[in-house]
DRENDO-1510 file (C-alpha; in Angstrom, 1 decimal, always signed):
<recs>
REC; n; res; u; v; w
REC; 1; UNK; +23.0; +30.3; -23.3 .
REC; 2; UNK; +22.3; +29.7; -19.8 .
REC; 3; UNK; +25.3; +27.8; -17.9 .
REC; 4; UNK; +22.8; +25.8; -15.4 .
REC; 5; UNK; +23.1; +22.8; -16.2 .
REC; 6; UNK; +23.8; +20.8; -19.2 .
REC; 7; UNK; +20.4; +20.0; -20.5 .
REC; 8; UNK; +19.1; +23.6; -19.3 .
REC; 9; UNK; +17.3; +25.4; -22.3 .
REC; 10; UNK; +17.4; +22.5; -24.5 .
REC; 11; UNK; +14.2; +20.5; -23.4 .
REC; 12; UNK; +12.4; +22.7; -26.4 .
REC; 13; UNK; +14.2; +21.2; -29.2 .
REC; 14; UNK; +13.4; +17.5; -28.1 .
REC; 15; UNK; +12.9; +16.2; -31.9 .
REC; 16; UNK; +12.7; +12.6; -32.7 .
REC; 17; UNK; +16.1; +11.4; -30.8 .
REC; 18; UNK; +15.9; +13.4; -27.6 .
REC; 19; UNK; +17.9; +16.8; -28.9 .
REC; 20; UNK; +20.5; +18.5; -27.8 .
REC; 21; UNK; +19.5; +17.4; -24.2 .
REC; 22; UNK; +20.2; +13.8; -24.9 .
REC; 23; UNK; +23.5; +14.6; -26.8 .
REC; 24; UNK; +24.3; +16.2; -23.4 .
REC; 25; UNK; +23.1; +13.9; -21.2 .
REC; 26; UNK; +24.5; +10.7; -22.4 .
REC; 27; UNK; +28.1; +10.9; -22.1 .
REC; 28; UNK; +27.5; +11.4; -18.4 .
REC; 29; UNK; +25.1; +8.5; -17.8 .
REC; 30; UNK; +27.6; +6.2; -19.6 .
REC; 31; UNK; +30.3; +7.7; -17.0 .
REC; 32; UNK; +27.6; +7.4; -14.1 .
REC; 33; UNK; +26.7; +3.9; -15.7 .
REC; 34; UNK; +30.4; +3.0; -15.3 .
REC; 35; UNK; +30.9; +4.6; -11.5 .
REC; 36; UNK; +28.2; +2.4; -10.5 .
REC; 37; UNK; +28.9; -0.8; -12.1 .
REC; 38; UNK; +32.5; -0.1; -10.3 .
REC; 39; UNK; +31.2; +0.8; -7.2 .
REC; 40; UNK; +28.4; -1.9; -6.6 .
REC; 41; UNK; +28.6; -4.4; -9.0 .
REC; 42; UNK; +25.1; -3.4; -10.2 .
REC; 43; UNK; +24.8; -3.2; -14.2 .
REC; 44; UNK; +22.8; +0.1; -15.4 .
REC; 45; UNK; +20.4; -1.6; -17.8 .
REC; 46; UNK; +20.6; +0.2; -21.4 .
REC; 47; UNK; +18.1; +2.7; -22.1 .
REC; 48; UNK; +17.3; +4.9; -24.8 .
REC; 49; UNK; +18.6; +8.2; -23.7 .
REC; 50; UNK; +15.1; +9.9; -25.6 .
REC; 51; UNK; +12.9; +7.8; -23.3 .
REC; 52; UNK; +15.1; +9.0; -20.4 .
REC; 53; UNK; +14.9; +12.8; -21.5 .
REC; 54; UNK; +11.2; +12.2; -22.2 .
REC; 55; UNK; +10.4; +10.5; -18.7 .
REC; 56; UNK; +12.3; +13.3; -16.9 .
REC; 57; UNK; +10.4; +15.7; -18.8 .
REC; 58; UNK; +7.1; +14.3; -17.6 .
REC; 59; UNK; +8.5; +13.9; -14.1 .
REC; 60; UNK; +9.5; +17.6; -13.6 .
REC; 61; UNK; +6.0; +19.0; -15.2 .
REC; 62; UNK; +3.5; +16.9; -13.6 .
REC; 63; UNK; +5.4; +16.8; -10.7 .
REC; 64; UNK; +5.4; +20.7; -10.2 .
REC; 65; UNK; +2.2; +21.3; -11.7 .
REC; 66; UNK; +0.8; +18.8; -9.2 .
REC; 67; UNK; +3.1; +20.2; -6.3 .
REC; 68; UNK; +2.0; +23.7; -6.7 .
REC; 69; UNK; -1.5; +22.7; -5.6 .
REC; 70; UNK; -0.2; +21.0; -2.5 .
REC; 71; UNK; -0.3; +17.1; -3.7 .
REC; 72; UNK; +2.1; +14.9; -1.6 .
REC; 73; UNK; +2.1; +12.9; -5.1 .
REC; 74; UNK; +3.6; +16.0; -7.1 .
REC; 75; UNK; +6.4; +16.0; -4.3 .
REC; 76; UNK; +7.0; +12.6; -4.5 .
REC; 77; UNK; +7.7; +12.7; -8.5 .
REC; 78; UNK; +9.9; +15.6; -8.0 .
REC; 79; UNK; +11.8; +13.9; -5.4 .
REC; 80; UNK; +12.1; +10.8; -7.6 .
REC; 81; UNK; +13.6; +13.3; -10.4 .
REC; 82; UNK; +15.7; +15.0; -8.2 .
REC; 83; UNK; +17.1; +11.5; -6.8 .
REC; 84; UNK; +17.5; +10.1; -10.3 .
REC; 85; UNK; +18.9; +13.3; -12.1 .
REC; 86; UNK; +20.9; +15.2; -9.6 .
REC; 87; UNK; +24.0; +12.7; -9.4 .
REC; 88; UNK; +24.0; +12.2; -13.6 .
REC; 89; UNK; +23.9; +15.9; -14.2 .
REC; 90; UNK; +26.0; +17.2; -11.5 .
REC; 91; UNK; +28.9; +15.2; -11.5 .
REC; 92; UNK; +31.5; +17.0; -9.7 .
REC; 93; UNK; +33.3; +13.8; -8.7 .
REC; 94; UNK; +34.5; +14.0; -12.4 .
REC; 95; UNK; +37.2; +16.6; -11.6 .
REC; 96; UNK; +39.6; +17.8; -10.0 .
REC; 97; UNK; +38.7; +19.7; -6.8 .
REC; 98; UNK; +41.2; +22.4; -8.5 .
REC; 99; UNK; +39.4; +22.9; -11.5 .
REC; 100; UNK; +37.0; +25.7; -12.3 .
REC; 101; UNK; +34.5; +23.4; -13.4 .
REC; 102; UNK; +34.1; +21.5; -9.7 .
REC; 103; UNK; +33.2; +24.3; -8.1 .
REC; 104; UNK; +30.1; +25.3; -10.4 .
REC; 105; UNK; +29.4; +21.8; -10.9 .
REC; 106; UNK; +29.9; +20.9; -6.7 .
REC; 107; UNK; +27.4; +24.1; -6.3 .
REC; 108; UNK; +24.6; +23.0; -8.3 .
REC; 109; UNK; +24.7; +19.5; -7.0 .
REC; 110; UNK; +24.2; +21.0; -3.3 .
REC; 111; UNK; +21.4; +23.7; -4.3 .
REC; 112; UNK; +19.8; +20.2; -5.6 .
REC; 113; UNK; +20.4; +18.3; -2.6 .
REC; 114; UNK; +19.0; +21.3; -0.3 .
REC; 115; UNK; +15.9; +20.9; -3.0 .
REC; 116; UNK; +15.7; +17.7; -2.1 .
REC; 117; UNK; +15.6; +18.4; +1.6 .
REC; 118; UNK; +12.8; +21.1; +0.9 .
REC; 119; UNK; +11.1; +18.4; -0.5 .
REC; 120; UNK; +11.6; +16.1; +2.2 .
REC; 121; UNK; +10.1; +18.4; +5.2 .
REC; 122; UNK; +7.1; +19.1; +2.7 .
REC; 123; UNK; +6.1; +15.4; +2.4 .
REC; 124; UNK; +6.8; +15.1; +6.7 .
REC; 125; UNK; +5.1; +18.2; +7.2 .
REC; 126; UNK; +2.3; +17.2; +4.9 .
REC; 127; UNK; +1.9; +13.6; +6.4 .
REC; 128; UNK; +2.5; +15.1; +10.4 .
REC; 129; UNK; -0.6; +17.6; +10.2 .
REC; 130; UNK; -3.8; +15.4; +11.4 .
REC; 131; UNK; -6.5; +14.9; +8.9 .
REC; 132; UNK; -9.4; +16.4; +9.2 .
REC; 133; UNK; -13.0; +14.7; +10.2 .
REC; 134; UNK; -14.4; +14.8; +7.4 .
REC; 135; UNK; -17.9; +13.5; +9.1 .
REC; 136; UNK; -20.6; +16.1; +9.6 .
REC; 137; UNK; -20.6; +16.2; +13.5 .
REC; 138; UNK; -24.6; +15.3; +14.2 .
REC; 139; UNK; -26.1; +18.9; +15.5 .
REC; 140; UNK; -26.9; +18.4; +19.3 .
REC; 141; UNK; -30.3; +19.3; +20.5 .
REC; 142; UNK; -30.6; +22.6; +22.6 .
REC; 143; UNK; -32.1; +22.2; +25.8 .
REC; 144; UNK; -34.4; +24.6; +27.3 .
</recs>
């Protein structure tokens, strides 16, 4: 097995409660839940974890299928999984800098933040380059 992340591999087995991706998942959304509610004061609404899987499934595939053909809307959904999912998965402010386990976890969390930032000068790029008229420019008349 794959040591990725902790859902990595498992979206296949999804079943009727989420599999082994939601067994993974939800220990550290209750811990994110927790930092948050700490932190801002905010309350994470309760969710089922399958619906939470099963949205970021959808987010991921349509996103990149749409990204690969060049949408700006494909980008967007990644960026909104990447947002969402990237501080829940990699928590490395779980552990001890010492450990083992902060180091592959702090590593993942920045490949997905520089992800995030690839995604980011796409959607500028994308939105700086100027449209093109797409009005048929009237033929001028040649003079002789």
């Amino acid at each position: 097995m794959s040591h990725d992340s902790p859902t990595s591999g498992r979206f296949n087995e999804y079943g009727v409660d989420g599999g082994p991706a939601a067994k993974a998942l939800e220990p550290k959304l209750n811990i994110f839940s927790k930092h948050v509610s700490a932190q801002t004061g905010f309350q994470v609404p309760d969710l089922e974890i399958k619906y939470l899987v099963a949205a970021a499934i959808a987010l991921k595939g349509l996103g990149s299928l749409l990204f690969i053909f060049g949408s700006s809307l494909g980008a967007y959904l990644l960026l909104l999984h990447q947002a969402i999912a990237t501080p829940i998965l990699y928590d490395f402010y779980n552990y001890d800098a010492e450990k083992k386990e902060f180091g592959q976890i702090f590593t993942k969390f920045t490949q997905s933040l520089a992800l995030l930032g690839a995604l980011l000068f796409f959607i500028g790029m994308k939105n700086s380059m100027p449209r093109r008229n797409l009005k048929k420019k009237s033929p001028k008349s040649k003079t002789v």
